[in-house]
N, C-alpha and C positions, 0 to 999 in steps of 0.2 A: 204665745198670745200677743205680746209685743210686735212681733210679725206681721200676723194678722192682722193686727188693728191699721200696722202702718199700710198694708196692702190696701187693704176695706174701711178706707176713714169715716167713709160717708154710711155705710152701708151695713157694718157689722158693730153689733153693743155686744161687750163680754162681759159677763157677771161671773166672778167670783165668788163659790160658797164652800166656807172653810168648815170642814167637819169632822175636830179634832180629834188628834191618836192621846194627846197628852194632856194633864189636866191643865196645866197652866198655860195651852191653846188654845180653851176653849174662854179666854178672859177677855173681851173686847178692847181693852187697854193693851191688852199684849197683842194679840194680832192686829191693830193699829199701830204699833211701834213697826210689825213684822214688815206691813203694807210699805209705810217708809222706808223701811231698811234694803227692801228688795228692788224701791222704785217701781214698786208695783200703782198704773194712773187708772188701772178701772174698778166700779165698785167692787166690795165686797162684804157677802154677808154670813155672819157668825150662826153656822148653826151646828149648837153645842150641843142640841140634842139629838140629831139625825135626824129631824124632820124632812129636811130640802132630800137629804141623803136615801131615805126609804120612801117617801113620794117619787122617784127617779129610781128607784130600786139597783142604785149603784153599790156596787160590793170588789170595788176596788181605786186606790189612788196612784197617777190621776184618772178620772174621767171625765171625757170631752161629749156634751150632749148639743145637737145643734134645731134651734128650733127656727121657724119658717116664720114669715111676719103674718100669717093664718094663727099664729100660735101651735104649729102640729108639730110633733119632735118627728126630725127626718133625718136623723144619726146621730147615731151613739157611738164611742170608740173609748176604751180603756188604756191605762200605759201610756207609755211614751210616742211621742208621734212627731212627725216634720211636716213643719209648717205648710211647705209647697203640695204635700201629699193633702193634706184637710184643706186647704185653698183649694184646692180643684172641686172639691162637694160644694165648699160654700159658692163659689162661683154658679154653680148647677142651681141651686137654691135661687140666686138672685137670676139669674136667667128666669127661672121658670116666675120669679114672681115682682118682675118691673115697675105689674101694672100696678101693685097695691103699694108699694114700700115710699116708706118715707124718710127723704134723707135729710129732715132737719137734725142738726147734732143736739145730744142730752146736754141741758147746762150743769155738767159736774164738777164740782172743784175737789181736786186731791186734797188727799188729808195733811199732806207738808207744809200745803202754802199757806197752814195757819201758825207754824213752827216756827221760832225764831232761830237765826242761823248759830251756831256755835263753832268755837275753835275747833273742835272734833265733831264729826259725825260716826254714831256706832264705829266707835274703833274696835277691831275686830282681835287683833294681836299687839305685844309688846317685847321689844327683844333691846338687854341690855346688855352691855358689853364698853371692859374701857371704862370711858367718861361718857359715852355717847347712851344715848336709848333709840330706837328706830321703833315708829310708832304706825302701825296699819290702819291708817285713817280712811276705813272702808268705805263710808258714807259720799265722801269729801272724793274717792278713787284717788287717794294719795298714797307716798309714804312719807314721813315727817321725822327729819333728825333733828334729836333735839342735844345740848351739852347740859348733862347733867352738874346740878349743885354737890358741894360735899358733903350735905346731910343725906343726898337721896331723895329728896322730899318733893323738890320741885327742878326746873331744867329751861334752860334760853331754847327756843327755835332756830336753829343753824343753816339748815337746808331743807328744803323741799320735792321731793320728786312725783312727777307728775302734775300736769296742768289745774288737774279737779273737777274738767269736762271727761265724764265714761268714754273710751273709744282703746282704739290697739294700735298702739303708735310709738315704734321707737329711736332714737335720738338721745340731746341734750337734758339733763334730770327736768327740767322746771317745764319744757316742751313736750317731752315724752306723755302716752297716757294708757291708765292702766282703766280695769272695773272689776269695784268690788272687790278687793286685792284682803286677802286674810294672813297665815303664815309667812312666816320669814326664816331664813335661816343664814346665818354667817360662814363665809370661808376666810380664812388670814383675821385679819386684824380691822378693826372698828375704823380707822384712818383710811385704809387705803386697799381694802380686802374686796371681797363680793361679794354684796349681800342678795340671795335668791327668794323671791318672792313669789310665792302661790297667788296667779292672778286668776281669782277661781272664776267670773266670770268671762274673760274670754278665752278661759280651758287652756291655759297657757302658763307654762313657768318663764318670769322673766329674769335677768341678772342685770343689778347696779353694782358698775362701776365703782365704787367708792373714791378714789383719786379724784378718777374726769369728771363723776356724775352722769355717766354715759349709761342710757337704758340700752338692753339687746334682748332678743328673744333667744331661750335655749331650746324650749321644746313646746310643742303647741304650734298652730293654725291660726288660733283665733275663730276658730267656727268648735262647735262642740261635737264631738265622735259619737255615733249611734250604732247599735250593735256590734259586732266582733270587730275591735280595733285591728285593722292592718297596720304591721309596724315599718316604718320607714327611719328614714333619720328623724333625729328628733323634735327639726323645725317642719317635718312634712306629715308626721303623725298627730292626728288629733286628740286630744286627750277631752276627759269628762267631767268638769268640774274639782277642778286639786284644789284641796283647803289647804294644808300643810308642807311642809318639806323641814328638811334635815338632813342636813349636812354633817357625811363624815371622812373625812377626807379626798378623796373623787369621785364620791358617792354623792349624789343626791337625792334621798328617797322623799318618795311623796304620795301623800293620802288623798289618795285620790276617791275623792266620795262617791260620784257617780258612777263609777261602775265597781263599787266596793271594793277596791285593792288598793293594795301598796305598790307603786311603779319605785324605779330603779334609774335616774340619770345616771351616765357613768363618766366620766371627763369631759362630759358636753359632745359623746360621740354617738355613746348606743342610750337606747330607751326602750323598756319593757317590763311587764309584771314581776313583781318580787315576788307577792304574797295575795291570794284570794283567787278564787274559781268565776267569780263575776256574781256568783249567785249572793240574793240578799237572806243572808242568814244569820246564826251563830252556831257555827260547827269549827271546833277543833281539830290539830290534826296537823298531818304535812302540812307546809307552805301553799302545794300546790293544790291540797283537796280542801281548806279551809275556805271559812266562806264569814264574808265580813257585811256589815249595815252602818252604810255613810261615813268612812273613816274620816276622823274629824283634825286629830292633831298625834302628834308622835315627841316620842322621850327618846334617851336613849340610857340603859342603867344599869348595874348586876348582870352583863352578857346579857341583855335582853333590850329589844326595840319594845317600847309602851306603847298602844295606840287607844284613843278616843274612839269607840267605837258608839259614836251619839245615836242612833238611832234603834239602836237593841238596850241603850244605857248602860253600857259595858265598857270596862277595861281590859284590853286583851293585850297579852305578853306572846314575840317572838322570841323565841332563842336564837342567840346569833351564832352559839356552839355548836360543833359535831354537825347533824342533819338537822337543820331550821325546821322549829315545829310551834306550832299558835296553839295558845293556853289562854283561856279566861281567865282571868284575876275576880273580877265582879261583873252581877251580869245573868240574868238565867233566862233572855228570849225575848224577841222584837215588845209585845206586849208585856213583860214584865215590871215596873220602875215603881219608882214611889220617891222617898227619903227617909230612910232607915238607917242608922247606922248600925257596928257590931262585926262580928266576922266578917270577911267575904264571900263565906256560902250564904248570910244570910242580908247582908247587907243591898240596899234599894236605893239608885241612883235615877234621875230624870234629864235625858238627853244631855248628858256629859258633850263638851265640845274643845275644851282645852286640858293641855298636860304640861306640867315638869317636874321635872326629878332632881334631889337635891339630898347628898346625905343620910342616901340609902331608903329614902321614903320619895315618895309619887303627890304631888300635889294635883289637885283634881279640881278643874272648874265644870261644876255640880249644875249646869249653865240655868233647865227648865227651876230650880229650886232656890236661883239667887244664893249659891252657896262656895265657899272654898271647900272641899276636903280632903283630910288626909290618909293616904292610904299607904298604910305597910306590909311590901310582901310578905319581907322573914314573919311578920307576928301575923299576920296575914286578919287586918284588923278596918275599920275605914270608919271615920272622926271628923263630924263638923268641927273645921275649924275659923274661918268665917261665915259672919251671916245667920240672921235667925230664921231663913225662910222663908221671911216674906220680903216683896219687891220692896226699893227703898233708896232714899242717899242719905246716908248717916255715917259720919266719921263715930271714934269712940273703939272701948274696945274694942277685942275679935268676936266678942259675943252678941255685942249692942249694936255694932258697925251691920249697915245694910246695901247690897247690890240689888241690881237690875239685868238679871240674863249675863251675865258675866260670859264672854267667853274667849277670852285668851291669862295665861297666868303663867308668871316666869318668875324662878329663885333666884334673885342675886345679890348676894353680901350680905344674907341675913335678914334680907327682906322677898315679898313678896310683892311684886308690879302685877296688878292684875287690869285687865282691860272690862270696863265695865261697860258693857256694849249697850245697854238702852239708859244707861245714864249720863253717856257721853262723856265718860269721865277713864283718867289713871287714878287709879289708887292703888296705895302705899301701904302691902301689911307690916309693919316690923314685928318681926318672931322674937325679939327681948324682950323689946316694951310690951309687946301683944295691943298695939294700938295700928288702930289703921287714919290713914287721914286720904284727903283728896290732893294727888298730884298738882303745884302749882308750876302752871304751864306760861310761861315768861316771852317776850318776842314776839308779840302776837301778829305787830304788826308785817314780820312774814310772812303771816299765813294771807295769801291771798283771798278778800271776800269773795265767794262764790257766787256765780250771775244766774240768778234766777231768769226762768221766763221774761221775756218782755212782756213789761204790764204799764198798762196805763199811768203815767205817775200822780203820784197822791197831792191833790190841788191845796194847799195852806192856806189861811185866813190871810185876805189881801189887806196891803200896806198902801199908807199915801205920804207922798213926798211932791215936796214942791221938786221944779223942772230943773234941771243943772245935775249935780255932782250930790250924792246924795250916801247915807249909810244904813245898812240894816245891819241890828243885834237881835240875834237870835237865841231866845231862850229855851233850852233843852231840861226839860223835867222827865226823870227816870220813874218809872212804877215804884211804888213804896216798898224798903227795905232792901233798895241798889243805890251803890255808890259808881260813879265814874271809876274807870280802870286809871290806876297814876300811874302805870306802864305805859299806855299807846294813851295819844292823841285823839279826841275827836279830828274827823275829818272832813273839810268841804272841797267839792267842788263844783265851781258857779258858772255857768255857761255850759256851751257844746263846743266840739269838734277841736281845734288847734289852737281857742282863742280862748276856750275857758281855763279859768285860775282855781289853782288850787292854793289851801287852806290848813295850817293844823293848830292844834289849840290845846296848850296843856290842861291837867286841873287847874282849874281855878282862874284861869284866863275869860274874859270878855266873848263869846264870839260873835263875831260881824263881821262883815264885808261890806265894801263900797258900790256903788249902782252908778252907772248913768241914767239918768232919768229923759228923755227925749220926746217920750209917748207912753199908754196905755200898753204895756203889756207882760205878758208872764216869763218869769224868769228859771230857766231849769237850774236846782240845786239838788246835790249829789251829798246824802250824809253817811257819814258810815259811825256808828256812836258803840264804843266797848265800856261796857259796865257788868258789874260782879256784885255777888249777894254780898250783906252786910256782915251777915255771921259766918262768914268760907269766902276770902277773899281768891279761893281759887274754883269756885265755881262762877265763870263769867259766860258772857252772851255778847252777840256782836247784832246790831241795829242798824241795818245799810239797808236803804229807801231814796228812790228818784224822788224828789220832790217837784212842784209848780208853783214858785210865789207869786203873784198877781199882784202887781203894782201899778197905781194909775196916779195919775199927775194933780195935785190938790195945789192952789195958788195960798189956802191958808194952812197947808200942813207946813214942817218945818223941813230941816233936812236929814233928821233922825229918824228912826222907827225904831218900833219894838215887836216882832212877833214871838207867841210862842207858838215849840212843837211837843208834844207827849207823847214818849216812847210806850207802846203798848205793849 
């Protein structure tokens, strides 16, 4: 669709209508979280009931219906499809109908640009190792190292890879770019090893460097594969959306969702299916007649590879003994789910999307149900153990503590780092205390602000100063129940191009700047302001806005001002 629209800017509107498999897709809060997560900029509309869905008498997803600016539907197509193939209809369409169409654009505004920026966006996975934690800052199309503290609790920002602009580009860490990037998996050691990254939007497994910070591509195109994968080397074959990877020794396997299999890197030379027939199922059985639904993430445990199998809401075990053969753990059929604990014959999971293994037990991030659980083969058992179910940010126990679509979750040293993807947050279960808290993420000012659109900038209440050498103090008031971050600085910067000054300003510092005054006019300032809730000083927010202050020349003003601005 993205294609499309960029083809036919003028000419083509696409309406999205989502008409959920699951119950916690059919919540307007949740699939507005989805809309942003995916960068999805055209409307869309929630129908939870199948209205839009049996008015269009569609009885499979997706389907693409295309209607004529007569209002007449003049194709319908189900499935998967390439863009260039449905651009030649739509093309036909506007051909035949010139004379009626009109190409003023809809004035729509996406649902982000009322979001405030934060240190993560939907972080998607968390991999800790060492001293270090590597953080899949999906939102953001980064990855973020961070050096963890000695409690575990919180961690400094060290490095960054990836620009933060979506594209497929590889290089220097901080230039290189990735989209949408989920799974990770380590080879060697946290310092100076490879860490391999499922870069699930552009269908590509990447490898960092760790020493240089040097990004490479191992396998993937960067274009997505559609029907029967020809195999070539591995940077000439295309792959279908990889959530996952894991590494085990010169192995690199990877879940690859969209075409339901487990592929196989092998020393960065051959690439090909491990496990799954392509079909979307849940059938057991050989490796090669087994049939998987969106593989999501992978363990490795007891001679057995774990997989997330999200969209049947199943845990599926291979055996890596004797002849490789796929077993369900939990799980009884694409429409099956709910959240049920108890056995694993009878236990109900909702679009599961993260695994690890720890200790002979399967940690499960339970994603559609805001949930951790736990699941044991030998007792063969499965146990909310975070979360009560409902969406939520709440530190506190394991029982009282609340997530938002969690879906990455890693065992290390006793703890449980879960990536809590619509709350923008890491958190910290510790399995002693049974208390969870929110990740504090230190360093911030590494994290590169993210540049939104060019927008008109936002004009301030104009100042007057008599004519010479003159000063503005600018006062910044936070929304009620945020403090300034005493880590990073407020930040200015006053003017354009190679002549404007910059600015930083601890708590509790004055801020202003000096003007020349000469004439009547507006002056561009640059603020970027980090502030954190009152009660979690590691849930913060970051406030970066072009500003216009307007300054005009008063013979009775003095050489002072005072403006405020109020962070919304």
């Amino acid at each position: 669709m993205r294609r499309l629209r960029e083809q036919f800017p003028n000419e083509l509107v696409v309406v999205g209508v989502h008409s959920a498999k699951f119950p916690s897709e059919q919540l307007t809060a949740n699939i507005r979280q989805a809309v942003m997560r995916h960068g999805i900029e055209h409307p869309v509309v929630n129908d939870a009931g199948f209205k839009t869905w049996n008015s269009y008498a569609v009885n499979a997803w997706p389907t693409l219906v295309l209607v004529d600016p007569r209002g007449r539907i003049v194709g319908e197509t189900s499935g998967e499809i390439l863009a260039e193939d449905f651009a030649l209809e739509i093309q036909e369409v506007l051909d035949e109908n010139r004379d009626i169409l009109n190409p003023e654009p809809l004035n729509l505004e996406a649902a982000v640009e009322d979001e405030p920026e934060r240190p993560l966006r939907y972080p998607a996975r968390v991999l800790a190792a060492g001293e270090r934690m590597f953080i899949a800052d999906s939102g953001h199309h980064r990855i973020v190292e961070v050096m963890l503290e000695a409690d575990g609790l919180g961690g400094q920002v060290t490095r960054v890879f990836g620009s933060g602009t979506a594209g497929f580009k590889d290089g220097a860490g901080a230039e290189a770019r990735f989209s949408h990037p989920h799974g990770m998996g380590l080879k060697g050691s946290p310092e100076n090893g490879i860490l391999y990254v499922a870069d699930t939007e552009n269908h590509a497994v990447r490898a960092i460097d760790l020493a240089s910070g040097e990004v490479r591509t191992v396998a993937g195109t960067g274009q997505k594969g559609h029907g029967r994968l020809a195999l070539g080397s591995p940077t000439e074959t295309p792959l279908r959306s990889p959530w996952a990877v894991f590494v085990l020794e010169q192995y690199v396997l990877i879940a690859m969702a969209g075409s339901h299999q487990i592929w196989v890197l092998i020393n960065e030379e051959q690439l090909g299916p491990f496990a799954g027939n392509g079909r979307e199922a849940l059938v057991d059985g050989a490796v090669g007649e087994a049939s998987f639904n969106q593989p999501s993430d992978l363990a490795l445990g007891l001679g057995h590879l774990f997989v997330a199998d999200a969209e049947a809401s199943a845990v599926r075990a291979i055996s890596l003994i004797n002849e490789p053969k796929v077993m369900t753990l939990v799980g009884q059929g694409l429409f099956e789910f709910g959240d049920r604990d108890g056995s694993t014959r009878e236990a109900l999971l909702q679009h599961p999307t993260g695994l690890a293994f720890d200790e002979r037990v399967l940690y499960v991030a339970d994603t559609y149900n805001h949930k951790i659980k736990r699941l044991d083969p030998a007792a063969g058992t499965v146990q909310t153990l975070v979360g009560g179910g409902e969406a939520g940010l709440r530190d506190g126990g394991l029982e009282e503590a609340r997530l938002y679509e969690p879906e990455g979750v890693q065992a290390y040293q006793g703890r449980l780092y879960i990536a809590d993807t619509n709350n923008h947050q890491v958190r910290v279960a510790d399995l002693s205390t049974r208390q969870v808290r929110t990740f504090q993420l230190k360093g911030l000012e590494r994290l590169p602000v993210m540049e939104s659109a060019p927008t008109e900038a936002e004009r301030m209440e104009p100042v007057a100063l008599a004519a010479g050498k003159g000063w503005v103090n600018l006062e910044v008031r936070l929304p009620e129940g945020y403090h300034f971050n005493p880590e990073v600085p407020v930040q200015l910067r006053v003017g354009e191009g190679p002549d404007a000054q910059r600015y930083t300003f601890a708590e509790g510092d004055e801020i202003g700047f000096p003007v020349e005054v000469s004439a009547n006019r507006e002056i561009p300032v640059d603020l970027a302001v980090y502030y954190c809730r009152e009660e979690n000083a590691a849930l913060c927010l970051i406030h970066n806005r072009a500003l216009a202050l307007p300054v005009r020349i008063d013979s009775q003003a003095g050489e002072r001002a005072r403006v405020l601005y109020v962070v919304k």
